[in-house]
C-alpha positions as CSV (number, residue, x, y, z in Angstrom):
1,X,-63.5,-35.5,-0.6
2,X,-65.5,-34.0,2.4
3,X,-67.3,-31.1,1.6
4,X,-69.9,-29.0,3.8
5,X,-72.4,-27.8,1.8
6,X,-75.6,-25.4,3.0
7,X,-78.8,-25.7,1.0
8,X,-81.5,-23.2,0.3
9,X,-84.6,-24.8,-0.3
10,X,-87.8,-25.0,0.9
11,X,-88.7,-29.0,1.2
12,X,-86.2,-31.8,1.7
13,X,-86.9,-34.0,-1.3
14,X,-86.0,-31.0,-3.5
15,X,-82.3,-31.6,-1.5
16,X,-82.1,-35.3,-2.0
17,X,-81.4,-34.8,-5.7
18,X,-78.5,-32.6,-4.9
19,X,-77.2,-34.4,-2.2
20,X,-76.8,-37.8,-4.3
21,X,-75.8,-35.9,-7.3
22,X,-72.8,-34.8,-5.2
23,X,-72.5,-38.5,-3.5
24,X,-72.3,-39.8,-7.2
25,X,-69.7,-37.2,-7.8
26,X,-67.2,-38.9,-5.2
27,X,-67.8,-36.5,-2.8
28,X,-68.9,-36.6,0.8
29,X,-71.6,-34.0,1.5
30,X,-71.9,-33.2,5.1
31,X,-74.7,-30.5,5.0
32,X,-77.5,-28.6,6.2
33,X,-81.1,-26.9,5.0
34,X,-82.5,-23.7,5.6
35,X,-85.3,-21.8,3.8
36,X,-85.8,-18.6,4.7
37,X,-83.4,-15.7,5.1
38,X,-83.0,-15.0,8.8
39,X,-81.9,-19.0,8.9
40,X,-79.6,-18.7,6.2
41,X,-78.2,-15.5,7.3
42,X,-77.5,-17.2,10.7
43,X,-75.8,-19.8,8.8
44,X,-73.4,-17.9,7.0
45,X,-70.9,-17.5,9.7
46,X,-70.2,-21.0,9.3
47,X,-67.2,-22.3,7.7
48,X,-69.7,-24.2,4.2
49,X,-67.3,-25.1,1.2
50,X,-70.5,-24.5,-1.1
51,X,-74.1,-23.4,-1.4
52,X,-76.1,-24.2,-3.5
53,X,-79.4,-22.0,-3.8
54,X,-83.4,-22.3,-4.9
55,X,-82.8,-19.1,-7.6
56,X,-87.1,-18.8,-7.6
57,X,-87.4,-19.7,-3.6
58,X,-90.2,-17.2,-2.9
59,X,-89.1,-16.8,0.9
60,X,-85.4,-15.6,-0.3
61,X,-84.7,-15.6,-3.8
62,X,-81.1,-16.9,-5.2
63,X,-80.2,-13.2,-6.6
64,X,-81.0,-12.0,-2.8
65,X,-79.2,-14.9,-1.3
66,X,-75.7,-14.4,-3.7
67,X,-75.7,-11.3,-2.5
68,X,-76.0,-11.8,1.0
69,X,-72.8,-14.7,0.8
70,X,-70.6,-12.2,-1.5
71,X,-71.0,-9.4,1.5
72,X,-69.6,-11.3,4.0
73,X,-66.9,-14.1,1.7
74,X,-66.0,-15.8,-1.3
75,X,-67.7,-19.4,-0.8
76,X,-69.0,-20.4,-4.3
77,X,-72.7,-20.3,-4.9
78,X,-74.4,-22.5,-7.3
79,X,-77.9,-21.7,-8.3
80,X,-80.4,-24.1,-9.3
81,X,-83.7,-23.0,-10.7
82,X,-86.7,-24.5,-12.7
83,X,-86.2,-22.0,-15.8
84,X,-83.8,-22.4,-18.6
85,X,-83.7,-19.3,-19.6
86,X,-80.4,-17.6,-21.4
87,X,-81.0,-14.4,-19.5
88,X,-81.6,-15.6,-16.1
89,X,-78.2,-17.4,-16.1
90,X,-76.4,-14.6,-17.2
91,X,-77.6,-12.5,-14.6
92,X,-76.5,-15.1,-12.4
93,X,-73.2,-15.2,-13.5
94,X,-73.0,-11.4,-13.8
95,X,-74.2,-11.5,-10.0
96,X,-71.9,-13.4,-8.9
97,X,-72.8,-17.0,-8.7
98,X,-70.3,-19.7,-10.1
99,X,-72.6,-21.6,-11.9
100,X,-76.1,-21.8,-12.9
101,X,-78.4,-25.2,-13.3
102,X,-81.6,-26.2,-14.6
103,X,-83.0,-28.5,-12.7
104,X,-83.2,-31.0,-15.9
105,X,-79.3,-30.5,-16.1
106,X,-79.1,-31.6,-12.3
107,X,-76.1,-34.2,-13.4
108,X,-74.2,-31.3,-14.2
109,X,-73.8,-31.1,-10.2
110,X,-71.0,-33.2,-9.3
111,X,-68.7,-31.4,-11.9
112,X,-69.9,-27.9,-11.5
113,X,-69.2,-28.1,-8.1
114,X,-65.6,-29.8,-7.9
115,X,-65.0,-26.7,-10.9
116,X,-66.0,-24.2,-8.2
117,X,-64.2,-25.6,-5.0
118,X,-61.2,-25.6,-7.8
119,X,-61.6,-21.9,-8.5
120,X,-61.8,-21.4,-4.9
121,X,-59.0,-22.9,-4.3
122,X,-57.0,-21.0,-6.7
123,X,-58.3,-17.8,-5.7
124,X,-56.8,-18.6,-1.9
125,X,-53.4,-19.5,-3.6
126,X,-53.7,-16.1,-5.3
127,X,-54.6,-13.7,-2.9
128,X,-51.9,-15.4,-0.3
129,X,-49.1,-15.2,-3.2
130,X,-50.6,-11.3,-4.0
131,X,-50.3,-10.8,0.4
132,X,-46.8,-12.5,0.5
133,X,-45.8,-10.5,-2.5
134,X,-46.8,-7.2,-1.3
135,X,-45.3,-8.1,2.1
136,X,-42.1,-8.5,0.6
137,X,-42.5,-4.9,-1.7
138,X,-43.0,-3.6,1.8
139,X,-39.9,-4.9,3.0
140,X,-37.6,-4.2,0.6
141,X,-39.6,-0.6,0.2
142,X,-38.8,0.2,4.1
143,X,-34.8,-1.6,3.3
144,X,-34.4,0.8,0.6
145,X,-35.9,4.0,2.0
146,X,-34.5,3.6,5.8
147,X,-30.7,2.4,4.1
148,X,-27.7,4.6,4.9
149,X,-26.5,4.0,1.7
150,X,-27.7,5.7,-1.3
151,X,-29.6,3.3,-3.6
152,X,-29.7,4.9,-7.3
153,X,-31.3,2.7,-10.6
154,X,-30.3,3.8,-14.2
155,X,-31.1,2.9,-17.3
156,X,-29.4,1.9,-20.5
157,X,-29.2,5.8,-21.4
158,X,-27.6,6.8,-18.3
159,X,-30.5,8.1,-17.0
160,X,-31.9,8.0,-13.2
161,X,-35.5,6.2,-12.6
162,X,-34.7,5.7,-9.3
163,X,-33.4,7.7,-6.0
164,X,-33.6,6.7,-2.1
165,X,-33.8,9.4,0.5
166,X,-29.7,8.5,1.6
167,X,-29.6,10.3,-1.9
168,X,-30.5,13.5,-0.2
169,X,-28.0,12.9,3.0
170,X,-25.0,11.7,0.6
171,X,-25.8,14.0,-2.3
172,X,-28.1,17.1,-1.3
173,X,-30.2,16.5,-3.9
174,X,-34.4,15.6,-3.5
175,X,-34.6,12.1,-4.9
176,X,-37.9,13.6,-7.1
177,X,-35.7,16.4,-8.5
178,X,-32.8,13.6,-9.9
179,X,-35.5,11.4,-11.8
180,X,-34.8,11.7,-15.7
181,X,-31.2,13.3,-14.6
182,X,-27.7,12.0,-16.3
183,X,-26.1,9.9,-13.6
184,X,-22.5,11.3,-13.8
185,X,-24.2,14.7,-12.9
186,X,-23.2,13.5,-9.3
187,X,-19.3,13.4,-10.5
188,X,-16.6,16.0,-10.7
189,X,-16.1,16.7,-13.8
190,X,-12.5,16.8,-13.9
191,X,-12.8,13.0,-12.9
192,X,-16.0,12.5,-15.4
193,X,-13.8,10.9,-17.8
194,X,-11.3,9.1,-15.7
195,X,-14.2,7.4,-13.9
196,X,-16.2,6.7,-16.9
197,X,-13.8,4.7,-18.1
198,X,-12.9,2.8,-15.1
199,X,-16.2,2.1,-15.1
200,X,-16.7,0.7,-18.3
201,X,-13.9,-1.7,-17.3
202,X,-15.7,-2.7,-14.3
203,X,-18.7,-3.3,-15.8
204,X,-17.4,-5.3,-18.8
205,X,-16.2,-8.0,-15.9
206,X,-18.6,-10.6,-15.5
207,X,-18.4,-12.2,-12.1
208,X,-20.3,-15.1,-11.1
209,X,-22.2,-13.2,-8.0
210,X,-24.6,-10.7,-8.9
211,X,-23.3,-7.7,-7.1
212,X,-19.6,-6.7,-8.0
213,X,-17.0,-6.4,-5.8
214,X,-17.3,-2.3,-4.0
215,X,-15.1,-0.2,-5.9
216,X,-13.7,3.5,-4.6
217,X,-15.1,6.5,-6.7
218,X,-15.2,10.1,-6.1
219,X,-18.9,11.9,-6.1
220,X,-19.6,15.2,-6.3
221,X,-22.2,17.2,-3.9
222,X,-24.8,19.5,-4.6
223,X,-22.7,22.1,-3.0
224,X,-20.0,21.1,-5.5
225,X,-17.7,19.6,-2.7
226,X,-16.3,16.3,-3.5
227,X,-17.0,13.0,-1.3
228,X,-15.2,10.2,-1.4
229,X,-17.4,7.0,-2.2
230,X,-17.5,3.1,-2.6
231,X,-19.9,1.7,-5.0
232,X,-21.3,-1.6,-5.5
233,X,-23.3,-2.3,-8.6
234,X,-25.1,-4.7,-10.5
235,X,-26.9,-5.2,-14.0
236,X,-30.6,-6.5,-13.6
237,X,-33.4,-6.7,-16.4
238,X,-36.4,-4.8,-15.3
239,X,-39.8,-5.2,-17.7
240,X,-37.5,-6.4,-20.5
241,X,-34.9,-3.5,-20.0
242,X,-31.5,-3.1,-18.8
243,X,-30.6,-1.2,-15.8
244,X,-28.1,-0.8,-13.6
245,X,-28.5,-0.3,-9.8
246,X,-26.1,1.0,-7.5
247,X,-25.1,1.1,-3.9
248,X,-23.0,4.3,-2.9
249,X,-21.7,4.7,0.8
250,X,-20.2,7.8,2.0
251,X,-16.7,7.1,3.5
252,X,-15.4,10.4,4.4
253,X,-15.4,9.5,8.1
254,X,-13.2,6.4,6.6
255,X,-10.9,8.3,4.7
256,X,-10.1,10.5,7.8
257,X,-9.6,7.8,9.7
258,X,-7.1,6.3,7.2
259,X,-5.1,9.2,7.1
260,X,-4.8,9.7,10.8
261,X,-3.3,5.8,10.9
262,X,-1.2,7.0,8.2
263,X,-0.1,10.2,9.8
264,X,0.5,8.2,13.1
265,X,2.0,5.7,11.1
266,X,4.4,8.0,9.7
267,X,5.4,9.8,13.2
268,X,6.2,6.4,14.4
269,X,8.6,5.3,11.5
270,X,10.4,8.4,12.1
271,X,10.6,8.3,16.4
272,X,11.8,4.5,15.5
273,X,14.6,5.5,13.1
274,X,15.6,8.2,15.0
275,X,16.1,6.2,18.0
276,X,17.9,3.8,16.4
277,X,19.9,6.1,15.0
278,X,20.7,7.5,18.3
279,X,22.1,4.2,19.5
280,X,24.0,3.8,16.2
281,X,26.1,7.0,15.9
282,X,28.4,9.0,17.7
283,X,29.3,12.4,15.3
284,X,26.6,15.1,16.6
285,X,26.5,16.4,13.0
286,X,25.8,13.1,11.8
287,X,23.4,12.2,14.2
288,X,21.3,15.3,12.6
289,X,22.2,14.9,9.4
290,X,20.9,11.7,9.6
291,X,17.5,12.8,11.8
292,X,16.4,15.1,8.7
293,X,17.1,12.8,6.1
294,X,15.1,9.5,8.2
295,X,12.3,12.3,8.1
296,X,12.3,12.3,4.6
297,X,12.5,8.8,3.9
298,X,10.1,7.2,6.3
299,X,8.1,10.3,7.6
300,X,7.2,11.8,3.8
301,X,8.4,15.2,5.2
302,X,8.8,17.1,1.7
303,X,11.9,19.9,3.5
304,X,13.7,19.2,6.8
305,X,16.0,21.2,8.8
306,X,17.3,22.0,12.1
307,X,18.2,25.0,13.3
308,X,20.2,26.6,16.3
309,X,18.8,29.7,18.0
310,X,21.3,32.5,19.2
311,X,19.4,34.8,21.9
312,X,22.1,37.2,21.3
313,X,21.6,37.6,17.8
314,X,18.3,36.8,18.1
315,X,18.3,34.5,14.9
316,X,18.6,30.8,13.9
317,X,20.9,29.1,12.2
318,X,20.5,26.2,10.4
319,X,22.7,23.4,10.7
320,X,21.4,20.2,9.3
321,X,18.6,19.5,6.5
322,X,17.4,17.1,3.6
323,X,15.7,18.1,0.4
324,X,16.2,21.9,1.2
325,X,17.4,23.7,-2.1
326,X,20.8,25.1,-2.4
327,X,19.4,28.9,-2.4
328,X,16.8,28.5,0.4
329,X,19.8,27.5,2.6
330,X,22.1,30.1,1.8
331,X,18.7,32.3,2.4
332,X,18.1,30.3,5.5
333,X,21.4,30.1,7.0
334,X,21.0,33.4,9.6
335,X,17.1,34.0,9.4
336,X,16.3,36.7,12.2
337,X,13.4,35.9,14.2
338,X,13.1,39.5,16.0
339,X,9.4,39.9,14.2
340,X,10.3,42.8,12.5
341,X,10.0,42.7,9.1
342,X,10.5,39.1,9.4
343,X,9.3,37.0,5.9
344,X,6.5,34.2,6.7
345,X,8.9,32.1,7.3
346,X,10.7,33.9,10.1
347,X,7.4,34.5,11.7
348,X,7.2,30.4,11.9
349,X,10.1,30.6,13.3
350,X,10.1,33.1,15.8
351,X,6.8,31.9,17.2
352,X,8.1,28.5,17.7
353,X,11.6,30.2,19.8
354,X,9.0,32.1,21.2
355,X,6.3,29.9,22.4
356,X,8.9,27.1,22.8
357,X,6.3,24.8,21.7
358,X,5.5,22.9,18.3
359,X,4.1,25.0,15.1
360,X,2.0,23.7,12.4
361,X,2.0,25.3,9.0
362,X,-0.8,23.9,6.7
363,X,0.3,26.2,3.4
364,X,3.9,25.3,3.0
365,X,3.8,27.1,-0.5
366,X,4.1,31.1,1.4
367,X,7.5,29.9,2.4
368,X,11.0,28.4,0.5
369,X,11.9,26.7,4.0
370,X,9.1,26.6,6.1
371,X,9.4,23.0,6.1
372,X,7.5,20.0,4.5
């Protein structure tokens, strides 16, 4: 084993000794003397796997020299004095050195030194496992804090430990201000219970993956509106505890976008089975009859009728429908549309005769007939 070693001494034959001690050892010294402290200051920028230092040198003592090599790196230092005194060596040690030798204990060399490039060695394979390890807290630190998603850890009594800031954009809530909160704080509670308990099912399924497969839930905003969610969770063990860590995304924009395929979904069905009906019957009665009830079946329309507008009488008459109650017909059968005194759904009604354009009525319940 090649080792470079650098020697404070003042005379050569006091370095022979080391240098065979080392030899003897199995190792392969390639190294170099200096003696006083501008020298071995100079030599400190190179790369030496070991010193090993006079601790009486009276140009630069070993104390003086240890603490000259621990400024600038971690090499190990071996001092090597005339005295055998207890106290001397544990101030060494306390200093810094890795070992300290009486010079009537020189065959304690070889070892001493393979135990320090060891330590060294470790100490590297710490410190690079320490740097890897804090590089990766970094990374997942910056994944969890810059995540659209809301990242949220609880422990086994339903308690939050843990918030990202998505919690804020998701939630409205500070991430600080939900630490030691109850979790289902951020659920409606008229779905508390239902979602409790679908939860409890979820969680009693073990899968083989670690995360479970995202699941649909409804949250609850700090402004108390509801927003529709999908979670993905897992169970980890954290310091010998039990906690549960989930992943919420906000899919409103989703759900909106679902419903508008729906919706267009819907309109579509109905054009269709209109137009094939169209091609299919003859009867003009029919033909309606069967438009209103196709909007029923396929378009979800709760009430549909059709009506025929008299300018002279200045009302409308219906004359097909589906699902419209025996009473609101009768009720419905001449409904003015002259605006004056008109019910809700006469004003419906007349602003459609009048605009002669479409008319969309979001609160169906002011009106029997309104439509659906």
């Amino acid at each position: 084993m090649r080792v470079r070693v650098l020697i404070l001494q003042d005379a050569a034959l006091d370095a022979d000794p080391m240098i065979s001690e080392l030899k003897g050892a199995g190792l392969e010294p390639d190294w170099a003397q200096v003696s006083t402290e501008p020298e071995f200051v100079a030599h400190l920028d190179g790369a030496y796997d070991l010193i090993l230092a006079d601790h009486q040198l009276p140009q630069l003592g070993g104390l003086r020299a240890l603490q000259l090599v621990r400024a600038r790196s971690d090499t190990p230092v071996i001092l090597v004095s005339a005295s055998t005194e207890l106290e001397a060596a544990l101030d060494a040690i306390r200093s810094g050195a890795d070992d300290y030798l009486p010079r009537d204990r020189m065959s304690r060399l070889g070892p001493a030194t393979r135990r320090a490039l060891e330590q060294r060695r470790r100490r590297a394979e710490d410190e690079r496992a320490w740097k890897a390890l804090a590089v990766a807290e970094e990374k997942y630190r910056v994944l969890l804090e810059t995540s659209m998603d809301a990242v949220i850890m609880v422990n086994d009594q339903g308690l939050i430990e843990y918030a990202n800031y998505a919690v804020q954009t998701i939630f409205g809530y500070d991430p600080q201000d939900l630490a030691g909160c109850r979790s289902d704080m951020l659920q409606p509670g008229h779905l508390r219970s239902a979602q409790n308990e679908q939860f409890q099912h979820d969680l009693g399924f073990r899968p083989r993956a670690l995360h479970r497969k995202p699941a649909e839930y409804v949250g609850l905003h700090r402004d108390r509106h509801e927003i529709p969610l999908e979670i993905t969770f897992s169970d980890v063990q954290l310091g010998g505890r039990q906690m549960l860590s989930f992943f919420l995304r906000d899919i409103s924009d989703r759900k909106l976008q679902q419903e508008r395929i729906a919706r267009l979904t819907r309109i579509y069905a109905v054009l269709s089975g209109i137009n094939g009906a169209i091609l299919r019957i003859r009867d003009a009665q029919e033909l309606l009859d069967a438009a209103c009830r196709i909007a029923v079946d396929h378009g979800d329309f709760g009430i549909v009728w059709i009506g025929r507008f008299d300018p002279r009488k200045s009302e409308v008459a219906v004359i097909a429908s589906a699902n419209l109650p025996s009473a609101a017909l009768l009720q419905a059968a001449r409904l003015p549309v002259d605006g004056a005194g008109s019910s809700p759904d006469g004003e419906v009604v007349a602003r459609a005769v009048a605009e002669k354009s479409p008319v969309f009525v979001n609160d169906i319940g002011t009106g029997a007939y309104a439509g659906g």
